[in-house]
C-alpha positions as CSV (number, residue, x, y, z in Angstrom):
1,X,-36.9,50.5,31.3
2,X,-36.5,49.6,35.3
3,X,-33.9,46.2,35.2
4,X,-33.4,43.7,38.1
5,X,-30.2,42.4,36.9
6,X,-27.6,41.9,39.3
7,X,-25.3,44.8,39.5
8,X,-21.5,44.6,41.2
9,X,-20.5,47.5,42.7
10,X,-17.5,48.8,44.7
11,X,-17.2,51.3,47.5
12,X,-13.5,52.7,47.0
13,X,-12.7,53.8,50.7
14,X,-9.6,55.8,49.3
15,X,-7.3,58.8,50.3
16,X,-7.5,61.4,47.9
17,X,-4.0,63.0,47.0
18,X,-4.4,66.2,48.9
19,X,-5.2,69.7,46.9
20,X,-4.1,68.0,43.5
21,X,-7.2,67.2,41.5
22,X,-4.8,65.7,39.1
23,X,-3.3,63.1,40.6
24,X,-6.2,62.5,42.4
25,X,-8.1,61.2,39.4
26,X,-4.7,59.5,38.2
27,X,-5.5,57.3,41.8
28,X,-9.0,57.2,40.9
29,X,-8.8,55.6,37.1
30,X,-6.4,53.3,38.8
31,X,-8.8,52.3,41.1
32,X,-11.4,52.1,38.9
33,X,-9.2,49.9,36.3
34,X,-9.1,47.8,39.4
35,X,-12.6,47.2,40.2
36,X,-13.8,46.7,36.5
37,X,-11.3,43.8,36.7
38,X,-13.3,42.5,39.4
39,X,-16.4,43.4,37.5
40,X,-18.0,45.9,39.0
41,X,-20.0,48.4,36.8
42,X,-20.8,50.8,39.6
43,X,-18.0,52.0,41.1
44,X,-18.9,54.6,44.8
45,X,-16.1,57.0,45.6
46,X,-16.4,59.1,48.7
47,X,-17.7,62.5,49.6
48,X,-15.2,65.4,48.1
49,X,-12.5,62.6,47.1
50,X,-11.6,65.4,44.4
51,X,-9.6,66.8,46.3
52,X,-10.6,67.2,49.9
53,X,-12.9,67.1,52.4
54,X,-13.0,70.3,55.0
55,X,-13.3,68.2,57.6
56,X,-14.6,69.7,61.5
57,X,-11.2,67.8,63.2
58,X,-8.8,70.0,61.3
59,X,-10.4,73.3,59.6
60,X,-11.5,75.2,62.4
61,X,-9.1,77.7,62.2
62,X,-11.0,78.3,58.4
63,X,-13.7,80.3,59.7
64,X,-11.2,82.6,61.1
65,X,-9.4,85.6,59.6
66,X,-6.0,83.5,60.5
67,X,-3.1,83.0,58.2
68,X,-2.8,81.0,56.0
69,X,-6.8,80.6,55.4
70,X,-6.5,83.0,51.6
71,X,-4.0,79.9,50.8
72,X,-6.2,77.2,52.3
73,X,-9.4,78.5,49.6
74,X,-7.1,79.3,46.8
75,X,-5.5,75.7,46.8
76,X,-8.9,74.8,47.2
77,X,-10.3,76.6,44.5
78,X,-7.3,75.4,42.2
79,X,-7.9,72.0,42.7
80,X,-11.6,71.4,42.6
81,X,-13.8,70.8,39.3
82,X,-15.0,72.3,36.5
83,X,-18.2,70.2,35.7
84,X,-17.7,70.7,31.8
85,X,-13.7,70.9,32.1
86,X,-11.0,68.0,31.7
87,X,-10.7,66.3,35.3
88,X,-14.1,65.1,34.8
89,X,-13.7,64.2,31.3
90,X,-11.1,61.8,32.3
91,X,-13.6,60.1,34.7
92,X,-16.0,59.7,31.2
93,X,-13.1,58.2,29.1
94,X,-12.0,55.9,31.7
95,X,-16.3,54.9,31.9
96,X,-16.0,54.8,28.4
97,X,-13.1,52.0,28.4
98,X,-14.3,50.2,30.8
99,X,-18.2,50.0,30.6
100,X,-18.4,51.4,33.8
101,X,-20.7,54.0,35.8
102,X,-18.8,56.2,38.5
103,X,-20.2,58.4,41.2
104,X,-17.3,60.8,42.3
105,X,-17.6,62.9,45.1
106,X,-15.8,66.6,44.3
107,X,-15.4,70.4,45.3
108,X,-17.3,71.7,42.7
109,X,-16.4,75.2,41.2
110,X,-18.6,77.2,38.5
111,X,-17.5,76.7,35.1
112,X,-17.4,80.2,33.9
113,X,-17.1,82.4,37.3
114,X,-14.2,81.9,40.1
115,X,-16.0,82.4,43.2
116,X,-18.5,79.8,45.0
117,X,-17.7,76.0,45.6
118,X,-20.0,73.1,46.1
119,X,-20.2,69.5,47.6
120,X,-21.1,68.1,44.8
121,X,-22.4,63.9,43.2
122,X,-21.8,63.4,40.0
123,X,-22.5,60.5,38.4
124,X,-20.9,59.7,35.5
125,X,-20.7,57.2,32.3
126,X,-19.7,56.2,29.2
127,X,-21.3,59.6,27.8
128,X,-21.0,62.1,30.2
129,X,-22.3,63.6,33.3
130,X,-25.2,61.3,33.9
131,X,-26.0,63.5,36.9
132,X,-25.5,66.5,39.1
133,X,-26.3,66.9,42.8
134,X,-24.8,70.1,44.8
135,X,-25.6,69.3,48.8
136,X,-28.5,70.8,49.7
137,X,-27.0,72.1,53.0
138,X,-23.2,72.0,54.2
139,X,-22.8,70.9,58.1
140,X,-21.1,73.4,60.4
141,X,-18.0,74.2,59.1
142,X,-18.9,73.4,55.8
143,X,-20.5,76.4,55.4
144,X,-17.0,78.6,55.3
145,X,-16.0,76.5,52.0
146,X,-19.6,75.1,50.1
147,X,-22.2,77.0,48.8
148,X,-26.0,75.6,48.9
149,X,-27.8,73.5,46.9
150,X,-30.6,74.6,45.1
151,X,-32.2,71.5,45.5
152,X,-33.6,71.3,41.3
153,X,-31.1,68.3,41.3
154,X,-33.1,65.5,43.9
155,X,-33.6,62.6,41.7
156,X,-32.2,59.3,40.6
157,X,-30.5,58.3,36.9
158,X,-31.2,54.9,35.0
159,X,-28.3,53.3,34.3
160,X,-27.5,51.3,31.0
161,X,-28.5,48.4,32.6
162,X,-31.7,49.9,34.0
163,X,-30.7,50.0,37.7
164,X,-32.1,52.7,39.0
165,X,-30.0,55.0,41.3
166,X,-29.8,58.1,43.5
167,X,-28.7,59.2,46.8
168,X,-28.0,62.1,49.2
169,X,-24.1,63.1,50.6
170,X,-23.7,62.5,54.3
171,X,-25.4,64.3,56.3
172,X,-28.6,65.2,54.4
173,X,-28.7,61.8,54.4
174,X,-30.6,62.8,58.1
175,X,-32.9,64.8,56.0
176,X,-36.6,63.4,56.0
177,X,-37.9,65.4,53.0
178,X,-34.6,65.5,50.9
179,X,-35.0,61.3,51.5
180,X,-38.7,61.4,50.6
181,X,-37.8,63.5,47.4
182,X,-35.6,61.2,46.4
183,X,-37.5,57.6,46.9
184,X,-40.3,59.2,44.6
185,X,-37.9,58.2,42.0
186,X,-37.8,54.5,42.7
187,X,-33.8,54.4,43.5
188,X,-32.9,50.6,43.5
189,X,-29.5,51.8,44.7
190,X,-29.1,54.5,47.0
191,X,-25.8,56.4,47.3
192,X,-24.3,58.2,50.6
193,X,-20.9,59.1,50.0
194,X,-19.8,60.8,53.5
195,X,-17.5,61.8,56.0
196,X,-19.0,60.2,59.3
197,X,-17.2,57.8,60.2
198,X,-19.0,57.3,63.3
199,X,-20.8,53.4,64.4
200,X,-23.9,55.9,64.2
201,X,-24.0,56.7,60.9
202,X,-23.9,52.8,60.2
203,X,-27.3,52.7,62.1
204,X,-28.4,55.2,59.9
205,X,-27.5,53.7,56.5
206,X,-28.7,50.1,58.3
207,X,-32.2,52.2,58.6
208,X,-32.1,54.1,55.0
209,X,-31.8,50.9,53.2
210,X,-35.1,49.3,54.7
211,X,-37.0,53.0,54.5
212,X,-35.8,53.1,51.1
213,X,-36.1,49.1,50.1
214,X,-33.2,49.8,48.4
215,X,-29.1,48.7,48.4
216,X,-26.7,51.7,49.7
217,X,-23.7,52.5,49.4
218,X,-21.9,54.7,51.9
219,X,-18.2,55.7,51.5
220,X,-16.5,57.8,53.0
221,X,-12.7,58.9,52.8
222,X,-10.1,57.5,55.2
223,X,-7.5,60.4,55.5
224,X,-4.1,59.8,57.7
225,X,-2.2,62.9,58.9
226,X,0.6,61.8,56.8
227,X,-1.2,62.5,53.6
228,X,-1.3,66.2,53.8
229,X,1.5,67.7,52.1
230,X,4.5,69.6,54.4
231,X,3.1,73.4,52.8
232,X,-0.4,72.5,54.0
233,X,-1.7,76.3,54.7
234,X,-3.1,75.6,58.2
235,X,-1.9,73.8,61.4
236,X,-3.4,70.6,61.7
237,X,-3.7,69.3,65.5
238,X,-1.3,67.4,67.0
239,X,-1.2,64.6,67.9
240,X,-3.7,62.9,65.9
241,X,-2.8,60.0,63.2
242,X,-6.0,60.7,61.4
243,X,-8.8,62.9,60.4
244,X,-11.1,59.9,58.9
245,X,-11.1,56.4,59.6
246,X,-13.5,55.2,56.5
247,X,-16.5,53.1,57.5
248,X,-17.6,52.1,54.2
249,X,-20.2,49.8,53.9
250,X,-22.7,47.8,51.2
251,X,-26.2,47.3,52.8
252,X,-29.2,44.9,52.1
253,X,-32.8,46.7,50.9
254,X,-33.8,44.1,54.4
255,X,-31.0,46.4,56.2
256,X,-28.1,43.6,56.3
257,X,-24.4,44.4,56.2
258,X,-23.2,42.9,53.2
259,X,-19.6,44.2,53.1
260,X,-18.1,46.2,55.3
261,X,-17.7,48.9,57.4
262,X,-13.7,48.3,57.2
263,X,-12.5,50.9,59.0
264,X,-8.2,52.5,59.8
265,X,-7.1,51.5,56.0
266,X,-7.8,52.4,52.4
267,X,-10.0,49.2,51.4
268,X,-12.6,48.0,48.0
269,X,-15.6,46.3,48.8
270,X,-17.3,44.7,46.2
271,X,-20.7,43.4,46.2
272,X,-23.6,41.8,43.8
273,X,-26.6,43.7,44.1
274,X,-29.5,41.5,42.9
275,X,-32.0,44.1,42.2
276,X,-34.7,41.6,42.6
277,X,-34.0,41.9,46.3
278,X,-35.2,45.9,46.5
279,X,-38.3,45.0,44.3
280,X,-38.8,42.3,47.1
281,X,-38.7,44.2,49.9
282,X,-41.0,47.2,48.4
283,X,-43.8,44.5,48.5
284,X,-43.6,44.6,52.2
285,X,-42.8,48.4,52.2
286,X,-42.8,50.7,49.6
287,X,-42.1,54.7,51.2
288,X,-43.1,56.3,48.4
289,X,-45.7,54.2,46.9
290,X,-48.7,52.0,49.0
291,X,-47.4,52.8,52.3
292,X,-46.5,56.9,51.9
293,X,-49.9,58.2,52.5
294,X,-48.7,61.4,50.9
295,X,-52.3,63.0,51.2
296,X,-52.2,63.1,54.7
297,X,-48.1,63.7,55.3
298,X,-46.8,65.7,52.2
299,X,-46.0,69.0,53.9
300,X,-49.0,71.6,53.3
301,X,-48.2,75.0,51.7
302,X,-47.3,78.0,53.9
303,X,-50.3,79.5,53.8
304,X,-52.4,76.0,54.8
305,X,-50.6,75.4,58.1
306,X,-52.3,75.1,61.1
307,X,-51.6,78.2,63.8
């Protein structure tokens, strides 16, 4: 059943260790260790902190045939996920010790074929994957390194406590109908683990949280030129100390800032999400309920448009 209790959460604005899944989750059940010290019970990592983001300021040179780009996918490919394999069951143990939910951002590969990858959500607890989301549609340069979604996954998971979350990863975060999809599952927490680290985007998770009545979460990664390794396969560009400056942020369901955005360092925020607050704010506004009028704006079938 739906809960209101008050639930601590922490946005973990951390840099991944670069192409090694492994000792990227040995940072991450650190970090969570940390944060259930603190109390927190929800613990947001950032979008493909497992183990990195193809981000537009460095992997240009990707969607070429240049060298070094066959390296660039296989070290990809080698340190990205199995859903069903062992990096991710150390994220459940750790859950499991600490009576703790996580939602990891990772390069997701098939379990049982070598071939696509995926920006993938999971959410994950005590007994497994809670939940799965692939993003529905990579930006730009994405594109050379994530499949699509199939978009069977838009929904929201209930929590032991009965908080009720879901979310979208960065940029479909802009998406009307992938957000409408989503609020018809009454999220109480909405998760956006990104890459923008633009003042823009904070405007944007500013607006979610009121559309949504709900509190989000946005992380993102904060990446220094000094953490990719000296065999990296492509030339990064000089001159610049870093490819992500973080942002992360915790947001009212009334569209306050209630931590954050810390931005040029890895940083925790921790805050208490009363859930009351979201129930609150859906009597004034409630998107998918009294105030969607879904049978006049749910988009019509093909074949009932207007010429």
């Amino acid at each position: 059943m739906t809960g209101f209790e008050t639930v601590r959460v922490a946005a973990v604005q951390s840099t991944p260790v670069i192409l090694d899944a492994d000792s990227t989750i040995d940072k991450a059940v650190g970090l969570i260790h940390e944060v259930a010290d603190q109390g927190a019970t929800l613990v947001v990592f950032p979008e493909c902190y497992v183990s990195l983001y193809p981000s537009g300021s460095w992997a240009a040179p990707a969607a070429t045939w240049s060298s070094g780009c066959d390296e660039l996918w296989e070290r990809m490919w080698a340190s990205s996920v199995d859903v069903s394999g062992p990096v991710v069951q150390r994220l459940v143990d750790a859950c499991a010790e600490r009576d703790v939910t996580v939602a990891m951002g990772v390069n997701e590969r098939e379990d049982r074929r070598p071939g696509s990858l995926y920006n993938t959500l999971l959410i994950v607890g005590a007994h497994g994957v809670m939940h799965r989301h692939r993003k529905l549609m990579p930006t730009m340069h994405e594109r050379v390194f994530h499949g699509v979604g199939a978009g069977d996954d838009l929904g929201v998971v209930e929590l032991p406590n009965g908080a009720r979350v879901g979310g979208l990863i960065c940029w479909e975060n802009r998406m009307p109908l992938a957000r409408w999809a989503v609020y018809q599952g009454g999220p109480q927490i909405w998760l956006a683990p990104t890459a923008d680290d633009s003042e823009g985007w904070i405007a944007s998770m500013r607006h979610i949280a009121i559309e949504a009545g709900a509190f989000v979460v946005s992380v993102p990664q904060f990446i220094p030129a000094a953490a990719f390794p000296d065999d990296f396969p492509l030339d990064l560009p000089k001159g610049v100390e870093s490819f992500g400056r973080g942002g992360a942020c915790i947001v009212s369901p009334v569209g306050e800032l209630i931590a954050g955005p810390e931005y040029g360092a890895e940083r925790v925020l921790i805050a208490d999400c009363d859930l009351r607050d979201a129930l609150h704010a859906k009597r004034a506004f409630d998107a998918s309920g009294h105030y969607s009028r879904a049978d006049v704006l749910a988009p019509n079938p093909p074949d009932q448009l207007a010429p």
